[in-house]
N, C-alpha and C positions, 0 to 999 in steps of 0.2 A: 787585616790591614797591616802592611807595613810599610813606616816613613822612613826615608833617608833623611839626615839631620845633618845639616854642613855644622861643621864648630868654627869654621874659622881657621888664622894660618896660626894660632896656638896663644893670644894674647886673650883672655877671658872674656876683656871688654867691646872684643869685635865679634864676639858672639849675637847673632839676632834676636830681638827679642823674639819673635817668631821661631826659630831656634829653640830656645829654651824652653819655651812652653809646649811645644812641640813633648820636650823631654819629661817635662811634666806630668804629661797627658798619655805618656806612651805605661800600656800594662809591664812591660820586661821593654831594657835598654843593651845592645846589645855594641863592642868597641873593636876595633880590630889592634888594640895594643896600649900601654900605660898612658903616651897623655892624653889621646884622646879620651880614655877612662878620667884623668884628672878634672879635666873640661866638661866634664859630662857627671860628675858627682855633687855637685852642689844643687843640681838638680834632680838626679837619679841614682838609682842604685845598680850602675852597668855590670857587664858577665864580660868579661875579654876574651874571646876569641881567637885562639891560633892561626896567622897563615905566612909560615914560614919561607921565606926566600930559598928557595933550592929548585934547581933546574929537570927534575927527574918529572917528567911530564904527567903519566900514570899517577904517582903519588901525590901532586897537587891536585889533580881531579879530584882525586880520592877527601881531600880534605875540603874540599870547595863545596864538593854534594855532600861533605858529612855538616860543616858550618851552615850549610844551604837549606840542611833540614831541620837542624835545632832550631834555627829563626824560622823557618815558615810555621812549623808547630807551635810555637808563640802567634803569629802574627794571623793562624788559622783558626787562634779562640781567640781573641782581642786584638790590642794596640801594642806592633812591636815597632820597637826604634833601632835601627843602624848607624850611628854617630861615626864621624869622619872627619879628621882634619880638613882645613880647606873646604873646596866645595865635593859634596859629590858625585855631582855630574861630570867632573873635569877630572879625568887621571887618577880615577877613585878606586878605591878596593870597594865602593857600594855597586859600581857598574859592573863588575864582575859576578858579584853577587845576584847582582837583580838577573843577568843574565841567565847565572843557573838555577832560582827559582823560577825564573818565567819558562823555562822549560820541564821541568821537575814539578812546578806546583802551580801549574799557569793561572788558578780561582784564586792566589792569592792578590789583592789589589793592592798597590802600591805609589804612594807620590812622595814627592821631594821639597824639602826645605833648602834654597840656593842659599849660600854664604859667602862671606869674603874669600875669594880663592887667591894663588900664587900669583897673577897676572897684578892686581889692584895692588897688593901685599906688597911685592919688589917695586912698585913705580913707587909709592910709599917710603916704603925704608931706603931704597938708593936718590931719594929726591929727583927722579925724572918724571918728568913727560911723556906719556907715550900719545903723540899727536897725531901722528902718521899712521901707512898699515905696517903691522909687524907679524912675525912668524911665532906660534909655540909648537914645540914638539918634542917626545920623549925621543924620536929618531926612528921610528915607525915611518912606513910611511901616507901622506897627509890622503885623509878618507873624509874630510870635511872643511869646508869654507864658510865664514860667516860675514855677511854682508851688510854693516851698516848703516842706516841713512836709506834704506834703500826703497826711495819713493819710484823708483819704476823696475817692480819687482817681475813681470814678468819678459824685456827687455836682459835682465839683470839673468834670470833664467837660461834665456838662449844660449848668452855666451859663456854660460856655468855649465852649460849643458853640450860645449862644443870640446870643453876640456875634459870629458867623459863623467862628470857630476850628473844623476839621474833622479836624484830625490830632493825633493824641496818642502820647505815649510817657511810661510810666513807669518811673522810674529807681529802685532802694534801693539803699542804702549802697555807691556807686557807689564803685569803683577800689580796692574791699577784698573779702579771698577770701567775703565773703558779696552779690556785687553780682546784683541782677537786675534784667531790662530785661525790660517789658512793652510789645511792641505790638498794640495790637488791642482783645481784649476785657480791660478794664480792673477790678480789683477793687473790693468795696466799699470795703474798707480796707486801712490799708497801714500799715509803718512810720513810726515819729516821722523817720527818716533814708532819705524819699524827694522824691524830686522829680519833676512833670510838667511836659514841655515840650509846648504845644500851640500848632499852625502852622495857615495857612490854606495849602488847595493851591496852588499856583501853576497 
C-alpha cells in the first residue's frame, strides 16, 4: 500500500489531522526535499529523496524509476507514505510518481490524503475572494475542467464534450458518509454538493 500524504502549503497547523495519522500509521515515510521532511518529522521518521531540477530527459527518467522503486519495495511489504507539500493531487511531484509505479509496479495499491493546496492558501494570505471562475496553471496546456455546482451534470457533459473534453467523473458530497462517484453514464441531475471533473484522454 502506498499513501500520498498532502502536508499542506508549509504552516504545521494546516496539516490535516487525517494527514498526520496517516503519517503515523505509515511503516517507511518517504519526502521529496527538507521541509517537507520538517513537516513530516514530528510524526515520522522520513528518508528524502532526490529529484533534481535539470532538463536532460533520459537522466530524470532514470531517477524517477530509481525513486519509483525504493518506495514501491516499501509499499510492496507494508504501509509506505509519500508526503508533499500542498496537495498531492494538484502540481505534485506525488503525481508523477504514482505515475511511474502504476506502470512499473501496477499491484501496488495506492490512495490519497487531500490537504490545503496553493489555491485556498493564496486566497488566504492575499485576503481575496475568489467568488467567480478563475484559471490555474503552470503554462501547460489546460487538459482538465472542473465544474462546480453542477446539478445538471450530464447537460454540463455535452457542452464539455463539444470543446474536445471526453472523460468525466462525477463527484457528490465528496469525503462525507454520503459521497458518490459517478463514472461513465452520467445523470440528468445531481446534487447542489457535486462536482464534475472532465479531462481530455491523453
Amino acid at each position: 500500500m502506498l499513501i500520498g500524504i498532502s502536508l499542506g502549503p508549509g504552516d504545521p497547523e494546516l496539516m490535516t489531522f487525517k494527514a498526520a495519522a496517516a503519517l503515523k500509521r505509515c511503516d517507511c515515510v518517504f519526502v521529496p526535499g527538507e521541509m517537507a521532511a520538517e513537516l513530516a518529522r514530528p510524526y515520522s521518521v522520513p528518508q528524502i529523496l532526490e529529484f533534481p531540477m535539470i532538463e536532460d530527459k533520459d537522466e530524470l527518467e532514470r531517477i524517477w524509476q530509481k525513486n519509483a522503486d525504493t518506495v514501491a519495495a516499501s509499499a510492496a511489504g507494508g504501509t509506505a507514505g509519500f508526503a508533499c507539500i500542498g496537495d498531492v493531487n494538484t502540481f505534485s511531484t506525488f503525481s508523477h510518481l504514482k505515475r511511474v509505479i502504476g506502470r512499473s509496479h501496477p499491484k501496488i495499491e495506492v490512495e490519497t490524503v487531500p490537504g490545503v493546496g496553493v489555491v485556498p492558501a493564496l486566497a488566504a494570505r492575499f485576503g481575496v475572494a475568489l467568488e467567480k471562475s478563475f484559471e490555474v496553471s503552470d503554462g501547460s496546456p489546460v487538459e482538465s475542467v472542473i465544474r462546480m455546482k453542477a446539478t445538471r451534470p450530464r447537460k454540463l457533459a455535452e457542452e464539455l464534450r463539444s470543446r474536445g473534453f471526453d472523460e468525466f467523473i462525477l463527484g457528490t458530497r465528496l469525503c462525507t458518509p454520503q459521497e458518490k462517484i459517478i463514472r461513465g453514464e452520467l445523470p440528468e441531475r445531481s446534487d447542489y454538493f457535486s462536482v464534475l471533473l472532465a479531462r481530455r484522454r491523453r
